[in-house]
KOLNUNU-52178 format. One record per residue (C-alpha): x, y negated, z negated; residue in one letter. Coordinates in steps of 0.25 Angstrom, whole numbers, padded with zeros to 4 digits, always signed. Layout:
N
XYZA...
END
This chain:
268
+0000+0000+0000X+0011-0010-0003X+0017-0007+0009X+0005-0009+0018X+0003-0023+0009X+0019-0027+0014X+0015-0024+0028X+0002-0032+0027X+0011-0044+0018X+0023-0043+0032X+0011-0043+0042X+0004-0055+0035X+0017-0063+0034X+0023-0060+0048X+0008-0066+0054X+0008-0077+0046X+0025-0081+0051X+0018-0078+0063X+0005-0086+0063X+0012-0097+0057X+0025-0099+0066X+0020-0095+0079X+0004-0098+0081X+0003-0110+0088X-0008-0116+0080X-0009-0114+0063X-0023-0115+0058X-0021-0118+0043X-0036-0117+0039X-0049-0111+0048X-0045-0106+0062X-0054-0115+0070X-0043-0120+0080X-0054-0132+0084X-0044-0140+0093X-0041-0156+0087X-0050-0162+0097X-0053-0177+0095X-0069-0180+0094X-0076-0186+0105X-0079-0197+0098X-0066-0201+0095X-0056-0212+0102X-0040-0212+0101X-0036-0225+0095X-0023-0232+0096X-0013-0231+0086X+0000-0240+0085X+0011-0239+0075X+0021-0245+0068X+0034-0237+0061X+0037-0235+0050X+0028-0235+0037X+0018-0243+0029X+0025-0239+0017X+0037-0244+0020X+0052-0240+0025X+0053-0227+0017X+0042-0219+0007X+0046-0220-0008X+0042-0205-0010X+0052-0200+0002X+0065-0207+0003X+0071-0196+0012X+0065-0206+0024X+0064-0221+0029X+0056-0227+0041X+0058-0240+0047X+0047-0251+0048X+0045-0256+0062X+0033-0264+0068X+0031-0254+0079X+0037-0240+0084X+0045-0244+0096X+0057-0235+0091X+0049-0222+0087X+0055-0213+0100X+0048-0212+0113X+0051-0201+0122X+0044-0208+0134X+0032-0202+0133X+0019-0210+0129X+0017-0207+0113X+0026-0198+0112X+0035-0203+0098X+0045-0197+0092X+0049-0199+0077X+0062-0197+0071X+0070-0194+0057X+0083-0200+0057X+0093-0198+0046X+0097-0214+0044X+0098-0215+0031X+0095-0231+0025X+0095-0236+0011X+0085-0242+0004X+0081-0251-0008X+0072-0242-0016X+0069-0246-0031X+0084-0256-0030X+0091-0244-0026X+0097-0240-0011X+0089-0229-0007X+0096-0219+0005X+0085-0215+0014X+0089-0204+0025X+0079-0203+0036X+0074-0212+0043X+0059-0208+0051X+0050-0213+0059X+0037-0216+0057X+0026-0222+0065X+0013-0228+0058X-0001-0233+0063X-0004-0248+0062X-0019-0243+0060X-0025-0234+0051X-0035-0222+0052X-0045-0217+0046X-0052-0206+0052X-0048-0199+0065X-0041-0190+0075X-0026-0189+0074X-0019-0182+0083X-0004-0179+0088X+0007-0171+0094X+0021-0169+0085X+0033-0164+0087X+0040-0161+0075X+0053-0157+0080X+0065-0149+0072X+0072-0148+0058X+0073-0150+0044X+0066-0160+0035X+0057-0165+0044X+0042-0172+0040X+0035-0176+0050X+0021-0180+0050X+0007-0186+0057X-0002-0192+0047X-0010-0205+0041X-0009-0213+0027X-0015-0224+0021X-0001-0232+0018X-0005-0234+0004X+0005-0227-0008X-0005-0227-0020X-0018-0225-0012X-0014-0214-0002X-0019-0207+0009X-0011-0198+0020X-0017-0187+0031X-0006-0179+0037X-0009-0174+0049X+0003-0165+0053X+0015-0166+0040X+0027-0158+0044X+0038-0153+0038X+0052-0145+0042X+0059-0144+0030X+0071-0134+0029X+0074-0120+0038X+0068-0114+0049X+0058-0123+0058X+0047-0114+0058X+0046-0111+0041X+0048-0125+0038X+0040-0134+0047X+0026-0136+0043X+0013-0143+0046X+0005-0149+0036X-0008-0156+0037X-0012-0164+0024X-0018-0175+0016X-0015-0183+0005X-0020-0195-0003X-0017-0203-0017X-0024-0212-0024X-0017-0223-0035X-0017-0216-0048X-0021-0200-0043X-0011-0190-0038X-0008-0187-0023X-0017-0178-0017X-0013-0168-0004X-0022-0159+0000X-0012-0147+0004X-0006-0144+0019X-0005-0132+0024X+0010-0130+0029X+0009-0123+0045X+0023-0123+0053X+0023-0131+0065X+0026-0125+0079X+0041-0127+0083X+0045-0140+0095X+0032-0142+0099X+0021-0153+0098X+0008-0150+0089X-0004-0159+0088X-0008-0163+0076X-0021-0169+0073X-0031-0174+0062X-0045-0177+0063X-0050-0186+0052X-0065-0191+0049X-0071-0194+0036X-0076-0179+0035X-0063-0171+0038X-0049-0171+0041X-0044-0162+0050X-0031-0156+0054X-0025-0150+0069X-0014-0142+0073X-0012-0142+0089X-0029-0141+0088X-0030-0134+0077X-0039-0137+0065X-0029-0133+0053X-0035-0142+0041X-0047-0149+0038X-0050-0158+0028X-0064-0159+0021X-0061-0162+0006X-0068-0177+0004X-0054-0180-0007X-0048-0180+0006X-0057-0188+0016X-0060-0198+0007X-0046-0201+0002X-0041-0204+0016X-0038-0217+0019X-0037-0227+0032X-0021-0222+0037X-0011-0225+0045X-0007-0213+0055X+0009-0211+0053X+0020-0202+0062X+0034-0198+0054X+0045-0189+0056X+0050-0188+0040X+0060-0181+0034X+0065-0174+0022X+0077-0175+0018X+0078-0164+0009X+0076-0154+0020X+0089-0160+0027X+0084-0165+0041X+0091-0167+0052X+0098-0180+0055X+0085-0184+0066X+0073-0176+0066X+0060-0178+0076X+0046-0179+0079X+0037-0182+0093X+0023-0187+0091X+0015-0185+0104X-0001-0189+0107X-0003-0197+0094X-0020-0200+0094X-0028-0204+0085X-0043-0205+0088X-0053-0211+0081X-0069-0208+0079X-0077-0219+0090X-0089-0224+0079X-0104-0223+0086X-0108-0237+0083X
END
């Protein structure tokens, strides 16, 4: 009988190594594979940027990276092709002022922010999140604010140390505080990311749900009101991270393709 339940245990863990690393698409939840098509009633809206961060050159929570402030995002690489951006991690390291004391920090990222906010709609795009160690790069909206927060990540991903496949992850999530309670995060679910490729990452977001798509597939769906309701207007942000702990490479990458955000057209 032990036998036949080590068998069982060897076939279960070899499907799973195999479902997880070499089916193109990961359902985390319900299998429904509805594709991430945009409502009828919905209208693409333009979006300009800015680099760089409301919150200033660097995070006081994460000193392993700094970002420059600039009015727009003429040096965010182009390779030629109509919205097509691709972000980078440099290892520069710059010192800083931080609480009277020069502060080292190593990388320097790019980031590139809305000038508008959003509340409600359909977010969609394609990302490339290249090779190596240490790297954070995600797709997601927040509210700016520090003691009032709200943040939707729709794609958070992370390579930290060893082989590619074991190590990189895709992480749908939410999180939100308010001034004088704890942080609250929901919980993502870690699902590797299929290797030199792009993947389309989209979130559909209304006052009755959030949901969550990878290449077309439903894989999270947000109904819990503590949710919802603590969701803010946001800016939408792109950023290549980096930690350092996990020893990055000296320059790593991401390519952002088809950005699209849509929003519900009102019956008036």
């Amino acid at each position: 009988m032990t036998k036949l339940l080590n068998i069982w245990l060897l076939i279960k863990a070899y499907w799973r190594h195999y479902y997880w690393y070499y089916v193109p698409y990961w359902n985390i939840e319900t299998p429904t594979g509805k594709e991430d098509v945009v409502p009828k009633n919905y209208k693409q809206t333009n979006i300009s940027f800015h680099k760089g961060f409301n919150w200033g050159e660097y995070h006081p929570d994460n000193l392993d990276q700094y970002w420059e402030q600039k009015p727009d995002v003429s040096d965010v690489t182009r390779h030629g092709i109509e919205e097509l951006y691709f972000l980078k991690a440099v290892y520069e390291p710059k010192t800083f002022l931080i609480k009277d004391k020069p502060v080292p920090i190593p990388y320097k990222i790019d980031v590139i922010e809305s000038n508008q906010t959003f509340k409600y709609g359909f977010f969609t795009c394609e990302i490339d999140f290249g090779e190596g160690p240490g790297q954070w790069p995600a797709f997601w909206l927040y509210n700016g604010e520090l003691d009032s927060y709200s943040e939707i990540d729709i794609v958070e991903a992370y390579s930290r140390k060893g082989d590619y496949f074991k190590n990189k992850a895709y992480q749908p999530n939410i999180h939100y505080m308010r001034k004088g309670e704890p942080w609250v995060n929901m919980g993502a679910v870690n699902v590797p990311l299929r290797k030199n490729s792009f993947i389309r990452f989209s979130m559909h977001w209304t006052e009755d749900f959030i949901k969550f798509y990878y290449n077309g597939y439903l894989v999270k769906v947000v109904t819990d009101r503590r949710y919802l309701d603590s969701m803010q207007d946001m800016f939408l942000v792109l950023n290549l991270g980096i930690e350092k702990k996990y020893l990055p490479d000296n320059t790593s990458h991401m390519a952002i393709d088809n950005l699209r955000v849509y929003q519900e057209i009102k019956n008036t």
